[in-house]
C-alpha positions as a Python dict, from the first residue, in 0.01 Angstrom:
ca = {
    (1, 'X'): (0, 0, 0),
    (2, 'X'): (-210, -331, -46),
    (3, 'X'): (-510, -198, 87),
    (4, 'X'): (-441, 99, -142),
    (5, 'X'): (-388, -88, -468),
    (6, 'X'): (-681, -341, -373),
    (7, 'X'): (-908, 2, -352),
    (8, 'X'): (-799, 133, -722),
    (9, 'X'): (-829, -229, -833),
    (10, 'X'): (-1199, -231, -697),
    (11, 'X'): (-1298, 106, -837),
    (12, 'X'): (-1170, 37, -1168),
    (13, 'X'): (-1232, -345, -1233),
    (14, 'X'): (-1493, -424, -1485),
    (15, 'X'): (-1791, -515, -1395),
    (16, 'X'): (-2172, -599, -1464),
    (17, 'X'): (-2344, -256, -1567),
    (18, 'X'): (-2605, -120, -1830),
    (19, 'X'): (-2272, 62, -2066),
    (20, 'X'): (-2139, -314, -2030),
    (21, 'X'): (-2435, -453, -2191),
    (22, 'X'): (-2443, -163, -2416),
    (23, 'X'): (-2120, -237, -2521),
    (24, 'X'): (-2182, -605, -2608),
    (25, 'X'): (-2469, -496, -2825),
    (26, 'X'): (-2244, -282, -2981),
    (27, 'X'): (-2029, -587, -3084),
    (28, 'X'): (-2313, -812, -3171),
    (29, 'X'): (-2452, -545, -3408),
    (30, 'X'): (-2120, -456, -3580),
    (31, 'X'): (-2091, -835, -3630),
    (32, 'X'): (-2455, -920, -3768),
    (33, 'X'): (-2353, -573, -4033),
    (34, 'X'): (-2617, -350, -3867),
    (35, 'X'): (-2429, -83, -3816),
    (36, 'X'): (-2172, -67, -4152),
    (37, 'X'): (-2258, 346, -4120),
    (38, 'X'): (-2006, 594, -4027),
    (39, 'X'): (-2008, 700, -3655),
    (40, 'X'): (-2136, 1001, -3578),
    (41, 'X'): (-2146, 1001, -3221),
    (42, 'X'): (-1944, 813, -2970),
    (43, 'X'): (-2050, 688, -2598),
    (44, 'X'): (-1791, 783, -2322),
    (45, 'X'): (-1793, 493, -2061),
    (46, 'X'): (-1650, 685, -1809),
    (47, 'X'): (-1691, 561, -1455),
    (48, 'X'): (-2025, 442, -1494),
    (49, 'X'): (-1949, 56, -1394),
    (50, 'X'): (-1976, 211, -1031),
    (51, 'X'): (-2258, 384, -1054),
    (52, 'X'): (-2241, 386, -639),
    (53, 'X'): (-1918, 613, -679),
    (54, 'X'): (-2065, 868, -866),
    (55, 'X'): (-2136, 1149, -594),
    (56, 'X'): (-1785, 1033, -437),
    (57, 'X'): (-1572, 1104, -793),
    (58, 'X'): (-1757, 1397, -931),
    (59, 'X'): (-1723, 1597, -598),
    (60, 'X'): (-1343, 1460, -580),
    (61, 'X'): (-1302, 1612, -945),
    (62, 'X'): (-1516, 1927, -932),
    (63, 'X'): (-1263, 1981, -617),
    (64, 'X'): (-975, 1906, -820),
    (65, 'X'): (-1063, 2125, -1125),
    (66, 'X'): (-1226, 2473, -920),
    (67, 'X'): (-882, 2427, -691),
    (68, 'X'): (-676, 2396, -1054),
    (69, 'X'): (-927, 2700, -1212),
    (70, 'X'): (-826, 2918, -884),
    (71, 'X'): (-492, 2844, -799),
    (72, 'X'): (-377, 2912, -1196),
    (73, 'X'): (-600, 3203, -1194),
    (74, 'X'): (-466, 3373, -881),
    (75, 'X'): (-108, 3305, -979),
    (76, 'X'): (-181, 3455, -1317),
    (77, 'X'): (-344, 3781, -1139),
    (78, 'X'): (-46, 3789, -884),
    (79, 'X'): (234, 3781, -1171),
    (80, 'X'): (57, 4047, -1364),
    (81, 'X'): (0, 4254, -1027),
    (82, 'X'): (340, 4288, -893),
    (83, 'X'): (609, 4379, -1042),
    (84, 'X'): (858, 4248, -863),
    (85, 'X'): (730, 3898, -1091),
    (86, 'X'): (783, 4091, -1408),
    (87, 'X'): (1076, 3865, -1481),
    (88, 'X'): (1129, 3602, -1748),
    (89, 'X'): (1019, 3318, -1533),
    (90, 'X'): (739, 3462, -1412),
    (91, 'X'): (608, 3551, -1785),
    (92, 'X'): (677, 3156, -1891),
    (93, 'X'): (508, 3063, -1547),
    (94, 'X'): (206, 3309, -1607),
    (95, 'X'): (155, 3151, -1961),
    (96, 'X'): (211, 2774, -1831),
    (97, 'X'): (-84, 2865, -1575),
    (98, 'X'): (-290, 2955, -1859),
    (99, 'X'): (-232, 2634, -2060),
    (100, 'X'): (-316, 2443, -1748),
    (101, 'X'): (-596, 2599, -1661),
    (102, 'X'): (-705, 2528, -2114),
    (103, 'X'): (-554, 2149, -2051),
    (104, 'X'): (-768, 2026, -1804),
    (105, 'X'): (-1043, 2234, -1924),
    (106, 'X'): (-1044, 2074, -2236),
    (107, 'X'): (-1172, 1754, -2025),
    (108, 'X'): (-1321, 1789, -1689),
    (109, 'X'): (-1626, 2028, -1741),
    (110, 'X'): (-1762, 1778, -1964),
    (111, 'X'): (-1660, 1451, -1779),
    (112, 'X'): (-1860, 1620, -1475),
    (113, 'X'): (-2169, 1681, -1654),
    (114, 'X'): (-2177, 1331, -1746),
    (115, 'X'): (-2155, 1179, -1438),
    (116, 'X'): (-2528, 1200, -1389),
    (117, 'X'): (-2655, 1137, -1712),
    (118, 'X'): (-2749, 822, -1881),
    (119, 'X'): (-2639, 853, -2194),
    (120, 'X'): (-2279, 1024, -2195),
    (121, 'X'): (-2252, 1055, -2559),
    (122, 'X'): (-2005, 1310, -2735),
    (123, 'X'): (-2044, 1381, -3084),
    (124, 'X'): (-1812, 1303, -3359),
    (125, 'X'): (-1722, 1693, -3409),
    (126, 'X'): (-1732, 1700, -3030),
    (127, 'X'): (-1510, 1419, -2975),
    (128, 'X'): (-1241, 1554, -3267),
    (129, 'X'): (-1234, 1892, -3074),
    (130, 'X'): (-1207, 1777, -2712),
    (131, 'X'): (-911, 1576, -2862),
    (132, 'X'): (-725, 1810, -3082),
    (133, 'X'): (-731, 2084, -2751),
    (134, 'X'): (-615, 1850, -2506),
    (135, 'X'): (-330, 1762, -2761),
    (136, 'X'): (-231, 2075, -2851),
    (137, 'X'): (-201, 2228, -2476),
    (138, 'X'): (-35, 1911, -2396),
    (139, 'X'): (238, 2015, -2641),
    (140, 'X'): (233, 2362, -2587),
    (141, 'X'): (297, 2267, -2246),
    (142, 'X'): (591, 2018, -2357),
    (143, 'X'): (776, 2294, -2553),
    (144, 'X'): (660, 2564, -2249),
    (145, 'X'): (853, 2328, -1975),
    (146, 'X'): (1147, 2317, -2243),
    (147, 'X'): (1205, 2713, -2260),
    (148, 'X'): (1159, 2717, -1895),
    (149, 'X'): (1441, 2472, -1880),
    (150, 'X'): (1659, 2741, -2096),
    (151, 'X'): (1576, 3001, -1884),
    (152, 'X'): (1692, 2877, -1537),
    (153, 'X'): (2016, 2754, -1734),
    (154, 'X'): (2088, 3130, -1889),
    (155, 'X'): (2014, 3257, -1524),
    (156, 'X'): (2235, 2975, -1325),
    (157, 'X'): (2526, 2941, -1625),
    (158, 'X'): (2555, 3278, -1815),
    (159, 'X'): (2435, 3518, -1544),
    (160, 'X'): (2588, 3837, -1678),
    (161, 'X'): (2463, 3803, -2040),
    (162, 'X'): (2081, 3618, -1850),
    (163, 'X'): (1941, 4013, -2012),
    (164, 'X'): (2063, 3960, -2325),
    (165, 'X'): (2024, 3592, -2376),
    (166, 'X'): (1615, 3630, -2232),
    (167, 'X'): (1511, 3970, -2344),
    (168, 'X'): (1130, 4041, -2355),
    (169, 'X'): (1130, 3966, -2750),
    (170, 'X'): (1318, 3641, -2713),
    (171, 'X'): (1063, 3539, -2434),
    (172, 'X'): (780, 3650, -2651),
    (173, 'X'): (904, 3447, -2937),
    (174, 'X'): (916, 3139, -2721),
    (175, 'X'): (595, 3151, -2613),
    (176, 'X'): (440, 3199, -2960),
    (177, 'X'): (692, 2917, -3069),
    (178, 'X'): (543, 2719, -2777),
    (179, 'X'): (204, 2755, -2887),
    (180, 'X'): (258, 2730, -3197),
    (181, 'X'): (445, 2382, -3145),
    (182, 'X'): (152, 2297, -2973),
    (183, 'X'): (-138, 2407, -3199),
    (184, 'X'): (58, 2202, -3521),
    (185, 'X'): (93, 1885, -3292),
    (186, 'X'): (-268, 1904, -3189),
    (187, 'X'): (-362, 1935, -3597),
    (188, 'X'): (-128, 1657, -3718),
    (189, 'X'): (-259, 1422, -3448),
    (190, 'X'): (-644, 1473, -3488),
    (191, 'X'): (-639, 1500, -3881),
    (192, 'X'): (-468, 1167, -3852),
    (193, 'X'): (-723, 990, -3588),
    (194, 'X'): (-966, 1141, -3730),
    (195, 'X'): (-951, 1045, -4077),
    (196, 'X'): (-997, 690, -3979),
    (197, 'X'): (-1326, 478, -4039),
    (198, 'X'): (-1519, 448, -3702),
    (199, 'X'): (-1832, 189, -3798),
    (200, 'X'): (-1876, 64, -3442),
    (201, 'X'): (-1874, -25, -3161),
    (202, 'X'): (-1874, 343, -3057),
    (203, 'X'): (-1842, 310, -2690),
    (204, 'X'): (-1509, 497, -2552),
    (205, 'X'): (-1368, 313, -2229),
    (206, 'X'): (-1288, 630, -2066),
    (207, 'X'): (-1368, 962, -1966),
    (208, 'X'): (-1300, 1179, -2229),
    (209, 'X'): (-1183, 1107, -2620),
    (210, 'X'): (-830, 976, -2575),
    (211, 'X'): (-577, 833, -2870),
    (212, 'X'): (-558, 466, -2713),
    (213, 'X'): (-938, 415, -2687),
    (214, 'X'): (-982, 568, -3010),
    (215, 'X'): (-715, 394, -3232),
    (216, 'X'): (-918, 65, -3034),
    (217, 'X'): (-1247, 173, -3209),
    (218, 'X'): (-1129, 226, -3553),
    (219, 'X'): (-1262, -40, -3792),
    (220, 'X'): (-981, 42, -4044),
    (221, 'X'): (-554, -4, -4069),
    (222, 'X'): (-443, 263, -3785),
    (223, 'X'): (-74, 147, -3920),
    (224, 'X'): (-27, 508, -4045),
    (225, 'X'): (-196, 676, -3790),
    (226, 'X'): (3, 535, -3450),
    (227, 'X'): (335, 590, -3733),
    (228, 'X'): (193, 976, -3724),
    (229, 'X'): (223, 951, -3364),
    (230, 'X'): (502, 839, -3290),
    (231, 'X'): (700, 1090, -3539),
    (232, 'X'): (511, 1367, -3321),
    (233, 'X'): (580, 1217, -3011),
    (234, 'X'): (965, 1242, -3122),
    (235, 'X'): (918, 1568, -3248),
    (236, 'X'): (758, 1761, -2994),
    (237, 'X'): (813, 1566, -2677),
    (238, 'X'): (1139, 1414, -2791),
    (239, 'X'): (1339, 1756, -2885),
    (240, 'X'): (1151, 1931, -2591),
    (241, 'X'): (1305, 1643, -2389),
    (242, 'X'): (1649, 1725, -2511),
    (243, 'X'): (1669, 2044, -2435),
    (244, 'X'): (1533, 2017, -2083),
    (245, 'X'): (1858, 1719, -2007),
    (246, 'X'): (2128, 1928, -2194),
    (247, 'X'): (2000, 2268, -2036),
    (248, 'X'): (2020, 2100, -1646),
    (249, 'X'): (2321, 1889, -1824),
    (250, 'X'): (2502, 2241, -1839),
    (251, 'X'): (2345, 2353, -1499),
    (252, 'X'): (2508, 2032, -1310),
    (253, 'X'): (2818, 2177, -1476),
    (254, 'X'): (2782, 2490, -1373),
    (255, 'X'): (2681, 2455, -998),
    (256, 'X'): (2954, 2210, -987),
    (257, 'X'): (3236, 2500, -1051),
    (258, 'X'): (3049, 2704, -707),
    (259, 'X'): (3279, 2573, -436),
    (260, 'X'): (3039, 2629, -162),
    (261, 'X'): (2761, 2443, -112),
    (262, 'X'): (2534, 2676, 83),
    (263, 'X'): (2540, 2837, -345),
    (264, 'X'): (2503, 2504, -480),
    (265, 'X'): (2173, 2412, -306),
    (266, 'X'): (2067, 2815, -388),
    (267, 'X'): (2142, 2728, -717),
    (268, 'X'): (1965, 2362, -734),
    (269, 'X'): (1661, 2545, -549),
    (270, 'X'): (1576, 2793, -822),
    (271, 'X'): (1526, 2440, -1072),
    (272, 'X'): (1404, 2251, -792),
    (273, 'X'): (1000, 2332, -859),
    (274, 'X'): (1097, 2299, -1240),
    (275, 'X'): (1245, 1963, -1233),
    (276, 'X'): (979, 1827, -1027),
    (277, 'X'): (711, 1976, -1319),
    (278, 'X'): (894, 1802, -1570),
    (279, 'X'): (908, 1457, -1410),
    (280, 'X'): (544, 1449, -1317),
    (281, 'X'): (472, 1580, -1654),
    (282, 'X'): (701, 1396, -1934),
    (283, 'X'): (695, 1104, -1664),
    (284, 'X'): (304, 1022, -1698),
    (285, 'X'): (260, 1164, -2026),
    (286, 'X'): (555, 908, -2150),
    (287, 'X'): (389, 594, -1974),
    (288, 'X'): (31, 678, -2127),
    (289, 'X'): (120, 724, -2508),
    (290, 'X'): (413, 531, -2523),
    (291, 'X'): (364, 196, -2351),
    (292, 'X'): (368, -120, -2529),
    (293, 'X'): (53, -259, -2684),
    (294, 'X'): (96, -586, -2491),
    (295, 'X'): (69, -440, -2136),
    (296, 'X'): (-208, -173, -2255),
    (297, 'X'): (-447, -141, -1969),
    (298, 'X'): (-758, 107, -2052),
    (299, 'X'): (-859, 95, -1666),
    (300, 'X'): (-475, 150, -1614),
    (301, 'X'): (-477, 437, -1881),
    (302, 'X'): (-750, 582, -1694),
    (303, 'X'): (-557, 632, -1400),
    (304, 'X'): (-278, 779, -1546),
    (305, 'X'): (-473, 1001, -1782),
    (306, 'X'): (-686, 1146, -1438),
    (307, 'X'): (-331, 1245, -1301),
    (308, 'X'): (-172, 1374, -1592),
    (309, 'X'): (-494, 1594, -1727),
    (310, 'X'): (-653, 1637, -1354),
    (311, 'X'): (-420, 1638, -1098),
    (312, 'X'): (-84, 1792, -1207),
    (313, 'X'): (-241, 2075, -1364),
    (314, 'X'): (-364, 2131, -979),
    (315, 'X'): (-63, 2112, -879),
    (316, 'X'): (182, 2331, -1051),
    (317, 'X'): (80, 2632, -894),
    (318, 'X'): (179, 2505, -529),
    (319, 'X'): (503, 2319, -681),
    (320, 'X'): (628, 2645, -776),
    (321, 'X'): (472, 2888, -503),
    (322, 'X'): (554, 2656, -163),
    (323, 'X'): (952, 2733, -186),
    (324, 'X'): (922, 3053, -388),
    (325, 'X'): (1007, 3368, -201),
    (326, 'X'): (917, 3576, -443),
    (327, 'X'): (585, 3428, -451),
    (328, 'X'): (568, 3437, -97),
    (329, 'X'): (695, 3804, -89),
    (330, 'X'): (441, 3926, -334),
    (331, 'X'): (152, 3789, -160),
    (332, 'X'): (246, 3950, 144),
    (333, 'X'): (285, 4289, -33),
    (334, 'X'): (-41, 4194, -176),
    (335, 'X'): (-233, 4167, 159),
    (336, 'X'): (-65, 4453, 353),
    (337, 'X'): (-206, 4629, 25),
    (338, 'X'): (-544, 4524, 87),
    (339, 'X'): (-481, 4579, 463),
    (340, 'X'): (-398, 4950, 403),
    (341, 'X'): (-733, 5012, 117),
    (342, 'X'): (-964, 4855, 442),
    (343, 'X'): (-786, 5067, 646),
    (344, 'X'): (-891, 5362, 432),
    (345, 'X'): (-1258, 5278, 366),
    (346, 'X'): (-1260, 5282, 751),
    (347, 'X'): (-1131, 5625, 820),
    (348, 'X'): (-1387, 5749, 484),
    (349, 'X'): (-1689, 5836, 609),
}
C-alpha cells in the first residue's frame, strides 16, 4: 500500500512544466491588470505536469471509456432483446446504462484528445456545456439509483401488490422524473457558476471543467454560488439519499420476518449489486463536492473525479451482470441463438 500511495503521490505531485509556467504568467498578468477582460476561454491543465505519462494514461482511459461505451451498450441491446429482462429493473437498469454511457461521455472524449495537444483550451460556451451535462447525468443518475432503491423494496416487502405498485406507467414516470431531476439540477448549477466573473487566471487544474476548480478561478464573491450548491446538493442528492436508507430501512425489516436464511441471503442478493452502486456512487460523489475547504486537494479531487466520472460508470454493467442469473441466462439464450442462425447459413447453400 506504500509503494501504491508513493506511485499516485508521484503521478500527481506538482511539478516544473510549461502549463506551470503558464500558470504563473497567468497570475503575474492578472496582478499587473493586463487581463481585467472577461474570459472567454479556459486552459485545462490536465495531466500535462507528466508529460512522460501521456501514452501510459490516455491508453489506460481510452480502455476505460470503449470498455464503459461497450459494456453499457451491450447490456442496453441485451435488455431490449430478451424478454425475459422486460421487467421493472431491467427498464431502470437499461436507462441507468444510458446515463452512464452520457456521464462519462460528457468528459473523456475530450480529455483524450487533449492529451497530445499543446494547448488544451476549452471555450467558455464549451466549458459551461461540458459542465452543465456532467451535472445533470450525475443527478439523473442520483434520483435513477433512488427509484431503483424503491423497486427492489416493492419486490422484497410488498411482493403481491410489486404489479401494481411498479406498473409500466409508474416506471415511465420515474424515469422522466429522474431526468427531469437531473436536467433542473444541471441548469441551477451552471446558471449559477456561470454567471460569475472569470478575469483570470484561466488555467483549470484538472481534466475537464469541474465546480471546485472553477469556483477557484472566479475573480468575484462565489458566496451565493457554493450557497446554490449546497441547497442542490440537499435537494437532489440529499432526498435521493433518503429514500435509498428508508427503502433498504424497510427491506432489513422485511428479510428479517423470513425465518430461513437460505431466503434471507436470496433476498439480500437481489440488492446486493444495487447497494454496492450506491456506495461507490453517493460515496465518491459525497467526498468530491462536499469536503471541507481546508483539506481541498485539486490533485486529490482529480483522483476522485477519474473514479467517479471514469471508472464506476465502467463498472456498473459487471456489478450488476457477475451475480445476475438472469443476465447470465439471457446471454446464453442469446448465443445458442446465434449458434442456431450459423447453423442455418451452413446448411443454405
Amino acid at each position: 500500500m506504500a509503494e501504491q500511495s508513493g506511485f499516485f503521490t508521484w503521478i500527481f505531485a506538482p511539478q516544473e512544466s510549461p502549463f506551470g509556467a503558464l500558470l504563473a504568467a497567468e497570475r503575474r498578468s492578472v496582478a499587473m491588470g493586463r487581463n481585467i477582460s472577461m474570459t472567454t476561454n479556459f486552459i485545462l491543465l490536465g495531466f500535462s505536469e507528466h508529460p512522460e505519462l501521456q501514452v501510459f494514461l490516455f491508453v489506460l482511459f481510452l480502455g476505460i471509456y470503449s470498455m464503459t461505451l461497450a459494456w453499457n451498450l451491450g447490456l442496453i441491446v441485451l435488455i431490449r432483446m430478451e424478454s425475459c429482462l422486460h421487467s421493472p429493473m431491467y427498464f431502470f437498469l437499461g436507462n441507468l446504462s444510458f446515463v452512464d454511457i452520457s456521464y462519462t461521455s460528457s468528459i473523456a472524449p475530450k480529455m483524450l484528445c487533449d492529451f497530445f495537444k499543446q494547448q488544451k483550451t476549452i471555450s467558455f460556451v464549451g466549458c459551461a456545456a461540458q459542465f452543465f451535462f456532467f451535472i445533470a447525468m450525475g443527478g439523473t443518475e442520483c434520483c435513477l439509483l433512488a427509484a431503483m432503491a424503491y423497486d427492489r423494496y416493492a419486490a422484497i416487502s410488498n411482493p403481491l401488490l410489486y404489479t401494481a405498485l411498479m406498473s409500466p406507467t409508474i416506471c415511465l414516470g420515474m424515469v422522466i422524473t429522474a431526468y427531469t431531476g437531473g436536467l433542473l439540477t444541471g441548469l441551477v448549477q451552471t446558471s449559477s457558476i456561470f454567471q460569475l466573473h472569470f478575469c483570470g487566471p484561466r488555467v483549470i487544474n484538472h481534466f475537464f471543467c469541474d465546480l471546485p476548480p472553477l469556483l477557484v478561478l472566479s475573480c468575484s464573491s462565489t458566496f451565493l454560488s457554493q450557497i446554490v450548491n449546497f441547497l442542490v446538493v440537499c435537494a437532489v442528492g440529499g432526498t435521493s439519499a433518503l429514500v435509498v436508507l428508508v427503502s433498504y430501512g424497510y427491506i432489513i425489516a422485511a428479510v428479517m420476518k423470513i425465518h430461513s436464511t437460505q431466503g434471507q441471503m436470496k433476498a439480500f442478493n437481489t440488492c446486493a449489486s444495487h447497494l454496492t452502486t450506491v456506495i461507490l456512487f453517493y460515496g465518491s460523489g459525497l467526498f468530491s463536492y462536499l469536503h471541507s475547504s481546508a483539506g481541498y486537494s485539486q490533485d486529490q479531487d482529480k483522483v476522485v473525479s477519474m473514479f467517479y466520472g471514469a471508472v464506476i460508470p465502467m463498472l456498473n454493467p459487471i456489478i450488476y451482470s457477475l451475480r445476475n442469473k438472469e443476465i447470465k441466462d439471457a446471454l446464453k439464450k442469446l448465443k445458442d441463438r446465434k449458434k442456431q442462425i450459423s447453423s442455418l447459413c451452413l446448411i443454405v447453400p
